[in-house]
SERO-4910 file (N, C-alpha, C, O; in steps of 0.05 Angstrom, whole numbers):
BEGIN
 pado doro    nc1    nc2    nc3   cac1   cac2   cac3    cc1    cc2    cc3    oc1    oc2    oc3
  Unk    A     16    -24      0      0      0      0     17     25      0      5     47     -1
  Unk    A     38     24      1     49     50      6     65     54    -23     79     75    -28
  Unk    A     63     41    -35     74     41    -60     42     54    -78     41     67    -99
  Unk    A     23     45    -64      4     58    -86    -14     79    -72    -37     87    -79
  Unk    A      4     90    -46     -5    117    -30      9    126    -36      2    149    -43
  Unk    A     38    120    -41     52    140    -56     48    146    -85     59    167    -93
  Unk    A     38    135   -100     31    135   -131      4    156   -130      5    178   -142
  Unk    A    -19    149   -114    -31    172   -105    -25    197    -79    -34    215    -65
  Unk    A     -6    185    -86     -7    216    -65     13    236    -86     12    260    -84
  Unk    A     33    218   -110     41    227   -126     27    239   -148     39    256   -160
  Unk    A     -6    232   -158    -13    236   -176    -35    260   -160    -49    275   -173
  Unk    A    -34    260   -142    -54    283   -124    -42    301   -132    -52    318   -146
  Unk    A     -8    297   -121      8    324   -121     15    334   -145     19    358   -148
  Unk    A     16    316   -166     22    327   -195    -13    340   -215    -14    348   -238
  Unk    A    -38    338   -195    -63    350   -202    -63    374   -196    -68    392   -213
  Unk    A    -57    377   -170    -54    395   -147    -39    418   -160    -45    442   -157
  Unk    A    -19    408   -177      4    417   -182     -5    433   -204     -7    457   -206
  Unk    A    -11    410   -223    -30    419   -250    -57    440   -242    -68    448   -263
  Unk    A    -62    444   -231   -101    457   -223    -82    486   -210    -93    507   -216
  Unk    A    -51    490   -191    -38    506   -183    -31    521   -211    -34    546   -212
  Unk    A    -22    506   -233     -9    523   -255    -32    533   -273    -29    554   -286
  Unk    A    -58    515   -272    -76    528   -289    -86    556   -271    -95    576   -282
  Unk    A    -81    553   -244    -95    585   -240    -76    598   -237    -86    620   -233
  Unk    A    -43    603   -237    -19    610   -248    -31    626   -266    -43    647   -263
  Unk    A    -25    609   -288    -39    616   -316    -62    635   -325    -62    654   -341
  Unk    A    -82    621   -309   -108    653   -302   -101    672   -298   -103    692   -313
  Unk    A    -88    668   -268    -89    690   -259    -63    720   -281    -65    745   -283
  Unk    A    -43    702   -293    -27    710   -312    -37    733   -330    -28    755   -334
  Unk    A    -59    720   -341    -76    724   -362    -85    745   -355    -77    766   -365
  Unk    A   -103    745   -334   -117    770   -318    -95    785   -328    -94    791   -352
  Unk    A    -73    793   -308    -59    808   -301    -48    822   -326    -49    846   -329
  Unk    A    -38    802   -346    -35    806   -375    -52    834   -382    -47    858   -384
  Unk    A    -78    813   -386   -107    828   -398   -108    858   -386   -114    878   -400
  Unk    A   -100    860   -357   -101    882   -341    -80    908   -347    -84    932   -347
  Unk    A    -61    895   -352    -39    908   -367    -41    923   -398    -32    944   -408
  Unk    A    -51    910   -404    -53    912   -440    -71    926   -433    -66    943   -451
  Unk    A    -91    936   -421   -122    949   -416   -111    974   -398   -125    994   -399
  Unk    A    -89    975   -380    -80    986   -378    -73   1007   -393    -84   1029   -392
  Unk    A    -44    998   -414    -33   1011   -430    -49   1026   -451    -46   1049   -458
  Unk    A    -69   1003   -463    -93   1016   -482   -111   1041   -460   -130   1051   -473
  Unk    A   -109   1048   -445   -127   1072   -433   -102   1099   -436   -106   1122   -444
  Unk    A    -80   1087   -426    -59   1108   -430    -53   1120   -455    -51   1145   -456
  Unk    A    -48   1100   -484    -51   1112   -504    -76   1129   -511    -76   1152   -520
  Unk    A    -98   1110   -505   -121   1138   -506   -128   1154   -503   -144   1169   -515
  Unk    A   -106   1157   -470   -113   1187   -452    -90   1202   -467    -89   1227   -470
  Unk    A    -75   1186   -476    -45   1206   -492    -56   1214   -517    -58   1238   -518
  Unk    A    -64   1203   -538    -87   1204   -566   -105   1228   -560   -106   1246   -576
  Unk    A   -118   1229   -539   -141   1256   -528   -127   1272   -530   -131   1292   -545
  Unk    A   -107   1269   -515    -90   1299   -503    -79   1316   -537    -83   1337   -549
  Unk    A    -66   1290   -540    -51   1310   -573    -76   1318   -593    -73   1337   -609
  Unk    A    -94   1307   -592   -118   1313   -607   -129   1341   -599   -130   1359   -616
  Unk    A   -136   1343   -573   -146   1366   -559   -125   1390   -564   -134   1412   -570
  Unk    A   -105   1387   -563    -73   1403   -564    -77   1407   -593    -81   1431   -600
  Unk    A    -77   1395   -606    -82   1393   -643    -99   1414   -644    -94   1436   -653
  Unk    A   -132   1403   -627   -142   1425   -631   -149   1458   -624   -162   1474   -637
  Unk    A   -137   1463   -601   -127   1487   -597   -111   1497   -605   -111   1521   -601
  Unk    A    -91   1488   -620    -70   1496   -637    -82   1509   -662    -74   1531   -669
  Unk    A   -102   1496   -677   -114   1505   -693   -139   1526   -697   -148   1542   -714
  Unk    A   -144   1518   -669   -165   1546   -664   -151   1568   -661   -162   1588   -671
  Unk    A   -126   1573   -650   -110   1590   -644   -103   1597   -682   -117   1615   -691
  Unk    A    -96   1593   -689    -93   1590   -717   -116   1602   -729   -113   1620   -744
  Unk    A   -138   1594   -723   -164   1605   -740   -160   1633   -728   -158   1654   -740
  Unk    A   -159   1630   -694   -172   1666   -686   -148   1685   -704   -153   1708   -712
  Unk    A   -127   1675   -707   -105   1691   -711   -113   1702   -748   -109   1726   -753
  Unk    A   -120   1688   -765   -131   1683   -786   -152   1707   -793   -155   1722   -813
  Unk    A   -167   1703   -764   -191   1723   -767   -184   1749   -749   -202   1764   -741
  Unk    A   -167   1752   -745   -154   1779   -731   -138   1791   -753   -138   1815   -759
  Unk    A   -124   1770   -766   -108   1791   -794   -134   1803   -808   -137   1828   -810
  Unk    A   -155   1782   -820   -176   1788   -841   -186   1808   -828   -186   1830   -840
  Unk    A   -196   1809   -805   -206   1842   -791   -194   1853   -787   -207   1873   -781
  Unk    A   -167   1858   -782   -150   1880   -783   -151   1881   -810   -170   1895   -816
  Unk    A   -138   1871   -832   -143   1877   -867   -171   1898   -862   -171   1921   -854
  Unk    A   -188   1883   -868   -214   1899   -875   -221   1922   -855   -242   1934   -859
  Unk    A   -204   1928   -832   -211   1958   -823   -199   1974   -833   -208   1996   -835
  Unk    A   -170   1968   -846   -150   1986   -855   -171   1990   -889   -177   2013   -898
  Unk    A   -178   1971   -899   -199   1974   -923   -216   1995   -921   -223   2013   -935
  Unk    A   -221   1985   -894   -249   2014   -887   -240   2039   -883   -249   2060   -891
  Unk    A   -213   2034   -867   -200   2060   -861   -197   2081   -882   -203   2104   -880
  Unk    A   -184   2067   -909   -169   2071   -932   -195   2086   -950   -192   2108   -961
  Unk    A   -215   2071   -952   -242   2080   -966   -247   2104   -958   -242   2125   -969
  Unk    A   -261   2098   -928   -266   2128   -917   -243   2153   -921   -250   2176   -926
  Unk    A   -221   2147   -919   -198   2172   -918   -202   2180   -957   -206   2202   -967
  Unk    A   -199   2150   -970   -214   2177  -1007   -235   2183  -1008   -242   2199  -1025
  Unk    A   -254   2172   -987   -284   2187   -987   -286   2208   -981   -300   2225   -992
  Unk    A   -270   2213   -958   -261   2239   -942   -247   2263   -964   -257   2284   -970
  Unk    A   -215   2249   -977   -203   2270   -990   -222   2277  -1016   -217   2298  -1028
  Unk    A   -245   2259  -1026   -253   2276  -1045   -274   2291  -1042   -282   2307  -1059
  Unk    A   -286   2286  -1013   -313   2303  -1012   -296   2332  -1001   -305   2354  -1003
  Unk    A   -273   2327   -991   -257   2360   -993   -252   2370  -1017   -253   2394  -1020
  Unk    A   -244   2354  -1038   -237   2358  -1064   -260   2376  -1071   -255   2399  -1078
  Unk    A   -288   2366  -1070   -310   2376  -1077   -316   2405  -1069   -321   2425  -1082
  Unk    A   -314   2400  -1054   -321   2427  -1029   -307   2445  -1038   -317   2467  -1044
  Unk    A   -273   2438  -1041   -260   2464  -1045   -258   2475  -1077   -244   2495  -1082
  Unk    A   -274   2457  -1099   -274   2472  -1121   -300   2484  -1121   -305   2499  -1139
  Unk    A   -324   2479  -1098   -344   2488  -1106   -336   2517  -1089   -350   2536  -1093
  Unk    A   -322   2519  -1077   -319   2547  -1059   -303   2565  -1082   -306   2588  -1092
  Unk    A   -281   2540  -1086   -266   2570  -1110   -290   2576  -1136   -298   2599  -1140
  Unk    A   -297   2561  -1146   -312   2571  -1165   -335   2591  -1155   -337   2611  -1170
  Unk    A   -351   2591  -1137   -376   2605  -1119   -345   2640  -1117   -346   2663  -1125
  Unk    A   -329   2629  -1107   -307   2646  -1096   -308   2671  -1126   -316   2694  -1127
  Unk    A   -297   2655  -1144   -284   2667  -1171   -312   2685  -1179   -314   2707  -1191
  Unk    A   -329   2670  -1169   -352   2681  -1195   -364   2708  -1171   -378   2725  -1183
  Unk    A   -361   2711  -1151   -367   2726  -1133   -343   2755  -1143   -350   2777  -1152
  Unk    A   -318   2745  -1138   -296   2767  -1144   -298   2777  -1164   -298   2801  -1165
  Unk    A   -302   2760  -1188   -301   2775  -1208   -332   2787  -1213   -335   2793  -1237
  Unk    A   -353   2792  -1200   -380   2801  -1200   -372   2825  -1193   -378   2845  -1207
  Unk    A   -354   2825  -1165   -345   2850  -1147   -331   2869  -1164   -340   2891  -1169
  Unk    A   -310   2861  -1173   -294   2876  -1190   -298   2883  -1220   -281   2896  -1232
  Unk    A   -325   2871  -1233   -334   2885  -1258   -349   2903  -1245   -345   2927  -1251
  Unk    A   -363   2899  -1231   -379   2920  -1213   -361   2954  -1202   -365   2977  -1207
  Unk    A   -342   2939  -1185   -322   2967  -1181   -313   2973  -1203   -307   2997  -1203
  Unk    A   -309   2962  -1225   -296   2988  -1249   -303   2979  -1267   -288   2974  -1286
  Unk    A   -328   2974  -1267   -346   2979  -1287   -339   2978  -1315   -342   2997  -1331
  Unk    A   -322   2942  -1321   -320   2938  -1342   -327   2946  -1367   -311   2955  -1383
  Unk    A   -357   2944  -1371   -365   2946  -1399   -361   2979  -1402   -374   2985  -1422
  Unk    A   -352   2998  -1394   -350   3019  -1400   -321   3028  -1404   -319   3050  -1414
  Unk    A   -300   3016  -1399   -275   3014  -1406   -261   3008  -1430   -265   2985  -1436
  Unk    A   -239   3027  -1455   -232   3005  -1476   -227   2971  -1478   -219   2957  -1459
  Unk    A   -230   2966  -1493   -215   2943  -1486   -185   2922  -1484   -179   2898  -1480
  Unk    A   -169   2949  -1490   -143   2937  -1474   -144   2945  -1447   -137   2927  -1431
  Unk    A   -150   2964  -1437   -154   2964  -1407   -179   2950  -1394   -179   2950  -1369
  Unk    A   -199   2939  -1406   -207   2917  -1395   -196   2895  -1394   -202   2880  -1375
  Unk    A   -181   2886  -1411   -158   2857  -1406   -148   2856  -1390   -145   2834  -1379
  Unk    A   -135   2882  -1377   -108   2884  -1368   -122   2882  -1335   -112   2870  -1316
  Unk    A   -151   2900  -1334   -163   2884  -1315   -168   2868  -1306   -166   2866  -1281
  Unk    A   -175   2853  -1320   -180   2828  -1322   -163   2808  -1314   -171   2788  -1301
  Unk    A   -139   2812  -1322   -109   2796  -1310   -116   2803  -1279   -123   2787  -1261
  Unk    A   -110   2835  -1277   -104   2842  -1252   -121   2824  -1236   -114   2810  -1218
  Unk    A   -148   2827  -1245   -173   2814  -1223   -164   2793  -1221   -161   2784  -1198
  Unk    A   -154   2772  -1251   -149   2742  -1241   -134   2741  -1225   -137   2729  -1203
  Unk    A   -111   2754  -1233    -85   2744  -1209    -90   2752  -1178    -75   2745  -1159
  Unk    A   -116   2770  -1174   -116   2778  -1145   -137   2756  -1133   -137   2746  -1110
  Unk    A   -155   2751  -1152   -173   2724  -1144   -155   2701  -1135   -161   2687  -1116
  Unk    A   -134   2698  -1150   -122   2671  -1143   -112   2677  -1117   -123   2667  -1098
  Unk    A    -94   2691  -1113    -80   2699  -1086   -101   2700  -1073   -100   2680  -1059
  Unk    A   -121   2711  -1067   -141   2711  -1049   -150   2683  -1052   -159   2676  -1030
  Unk    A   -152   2667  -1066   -161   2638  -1070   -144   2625  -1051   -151   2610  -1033
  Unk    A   -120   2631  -1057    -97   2616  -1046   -101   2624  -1016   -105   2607   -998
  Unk    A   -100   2643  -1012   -111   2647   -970   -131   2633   -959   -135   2623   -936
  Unk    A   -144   2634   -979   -168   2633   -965   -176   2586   -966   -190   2570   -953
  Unk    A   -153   2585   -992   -165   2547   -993   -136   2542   -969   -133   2519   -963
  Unk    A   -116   2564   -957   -102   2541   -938   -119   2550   -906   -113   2536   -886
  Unk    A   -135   2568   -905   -144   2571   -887   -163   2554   -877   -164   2546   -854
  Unk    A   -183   2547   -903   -204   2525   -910   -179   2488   -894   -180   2473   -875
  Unk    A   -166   2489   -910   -153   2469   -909   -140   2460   -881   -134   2437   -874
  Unk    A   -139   2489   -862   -128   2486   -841   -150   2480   -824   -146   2465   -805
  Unk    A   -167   2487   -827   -204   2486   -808   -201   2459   -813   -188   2449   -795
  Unk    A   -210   2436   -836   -204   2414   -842   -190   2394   -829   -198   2373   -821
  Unk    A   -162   2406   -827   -144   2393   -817   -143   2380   -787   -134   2359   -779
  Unk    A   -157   2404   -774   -162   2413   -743   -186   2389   -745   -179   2369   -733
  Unk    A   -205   2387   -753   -228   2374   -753   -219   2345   -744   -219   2334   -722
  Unk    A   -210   2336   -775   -195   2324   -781   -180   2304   -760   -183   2280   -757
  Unk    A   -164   2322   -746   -140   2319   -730   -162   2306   -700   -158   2286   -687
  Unk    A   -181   2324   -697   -197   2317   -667   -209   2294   -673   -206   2276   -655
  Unk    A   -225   2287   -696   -248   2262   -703   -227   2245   -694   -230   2232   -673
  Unk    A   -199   2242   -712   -179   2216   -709   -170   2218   -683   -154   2200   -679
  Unk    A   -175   2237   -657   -167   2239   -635   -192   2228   -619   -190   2207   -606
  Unk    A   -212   2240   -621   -234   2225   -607   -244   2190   -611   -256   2175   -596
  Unk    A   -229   2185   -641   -236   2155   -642   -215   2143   -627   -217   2121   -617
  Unk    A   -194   2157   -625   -172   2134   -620   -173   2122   -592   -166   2100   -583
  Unk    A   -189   2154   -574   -200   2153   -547   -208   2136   -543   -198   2119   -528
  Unk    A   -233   2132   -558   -256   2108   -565   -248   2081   -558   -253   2066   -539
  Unk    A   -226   2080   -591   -222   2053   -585   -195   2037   -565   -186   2015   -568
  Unk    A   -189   2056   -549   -177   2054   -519   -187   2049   -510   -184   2025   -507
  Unk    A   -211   2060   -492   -236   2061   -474   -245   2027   -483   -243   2011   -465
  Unk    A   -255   2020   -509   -262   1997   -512   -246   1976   -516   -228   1977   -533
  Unk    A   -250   1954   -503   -237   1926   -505   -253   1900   -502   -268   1889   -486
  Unk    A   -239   1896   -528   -257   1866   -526   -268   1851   -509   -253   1845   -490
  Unk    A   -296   1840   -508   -289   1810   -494   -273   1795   -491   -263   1790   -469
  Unk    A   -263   1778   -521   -251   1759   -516   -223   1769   -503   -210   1755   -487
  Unk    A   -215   1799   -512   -190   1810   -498   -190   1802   -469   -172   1787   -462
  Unk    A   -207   1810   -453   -212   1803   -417   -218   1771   -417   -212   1760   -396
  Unk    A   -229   1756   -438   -231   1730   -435   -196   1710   -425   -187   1694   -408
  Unk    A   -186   1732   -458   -157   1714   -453   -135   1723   -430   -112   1713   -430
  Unk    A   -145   1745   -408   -129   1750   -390   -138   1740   -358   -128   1744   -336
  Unk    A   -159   1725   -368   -180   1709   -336   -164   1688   -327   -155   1669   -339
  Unk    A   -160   1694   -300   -149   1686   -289   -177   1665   -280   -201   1667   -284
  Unk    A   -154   1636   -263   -180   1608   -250   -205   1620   -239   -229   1615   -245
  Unk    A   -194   1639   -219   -209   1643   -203   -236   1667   -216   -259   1668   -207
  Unk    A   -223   1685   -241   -236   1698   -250   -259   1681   -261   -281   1689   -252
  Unk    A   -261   1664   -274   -260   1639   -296   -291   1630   -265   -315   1636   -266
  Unk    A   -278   1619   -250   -311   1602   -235   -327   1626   -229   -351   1623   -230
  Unk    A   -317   1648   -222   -337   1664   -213   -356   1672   -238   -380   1677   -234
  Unk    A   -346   1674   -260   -361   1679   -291   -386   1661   -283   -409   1669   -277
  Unk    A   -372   1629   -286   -388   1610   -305   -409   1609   -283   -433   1605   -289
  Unk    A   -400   1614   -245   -415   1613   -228   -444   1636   -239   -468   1630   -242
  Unk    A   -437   1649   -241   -457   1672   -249   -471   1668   -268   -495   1674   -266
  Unk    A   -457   1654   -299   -472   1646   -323   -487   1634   -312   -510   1641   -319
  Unk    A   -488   1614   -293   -507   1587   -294   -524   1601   -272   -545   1588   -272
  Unk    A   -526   1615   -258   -554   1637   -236   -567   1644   -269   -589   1634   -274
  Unk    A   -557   1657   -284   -574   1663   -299   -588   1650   -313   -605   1661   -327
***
């Protein structure tokens, strides 16, 4: 009997042994499985991250995109308005010299009474008057020009005020600090 207590007690221990390595083996597996499921969460949380990073990168990219295109198109607007501007002066100041010319020379056929004069000394008048119209033209469009200028000079002073005084949203958005940041969204969400 001890030859076949030892044969089972040998084949117990080599079951025992065997049923020990199969949950070895399980438990292996698990651990395996655990690992690999592991690593697969880490690549995914690493995959999110560069994705998310990707995509702020590119939003950053768009806003910047759309800050040149609106800066372009104010200087557009700028540019428009300033020939809208220089020609409605353009306008103004030939309608003044002409209103001007036709006034002077009204005045001065009137004081010497052209049509009663030969007519080489009406020519010679006539010079005289032009050339004193112009000089008086000439005072009178840098004086025009200087009123203008002054105008001019305050409008582009009062806007610039303006757009000091004003600042963006998103300007104060991108300078919020954490704490600025919960007290917002705390407030968005009361409302």
């Amino acid at each position: 009997m001890c030859i076949r207590d030892r044969y089972q007690y040998k084949q117990q221990k080599a079951e025992l042994e065997k049923v020990k390595d199969q949950i070895f083996q399980k438990i292996k597996a698990e651990q395996e499985s655990k690992m690999k499921e592991k690593e697969m969460l880490e690549d995914l949380r690493l995959e999110l991250y560069l994705e998310e990073q990707a995509l702020n990168d590119r939003r950053k990219d768009e806003d910047e995109v759309r800050k040149r295109e609106r800066q372009k198109e104010e200087m557009r607007a700028a540019e428009l308005e300033s020939r809208r501007m220089k020609e409605e002066r353009k306008r103004d100041e030939d309608r003044l010299e002409q209103s001007f010319r036709e006034q002077m020379l009204k005045k001065f056929a009137d004081d010497d009474k052209l049509e009663q004069m030969n007519a080489q000394k009406r020519r010679m008048k006539e010079l005289e008057h032009k050339k004193e119209i112009e000089r008086l033209w000439q005072e009178k469009l840098l004086i025009y020009r200087a009123e203008k200028e002054k105008e001019l000079e305050e409008r582009r002073r009062i806007e610039e005020q303006e757009r000091i005084k004003s600042v963006s949203y998103t300007h104060l958005r991108a300078h919020e600090t954490p704490e600025h940041l919960v007290c917002r969204l705390l407030l968005e969400k009361k409302k």
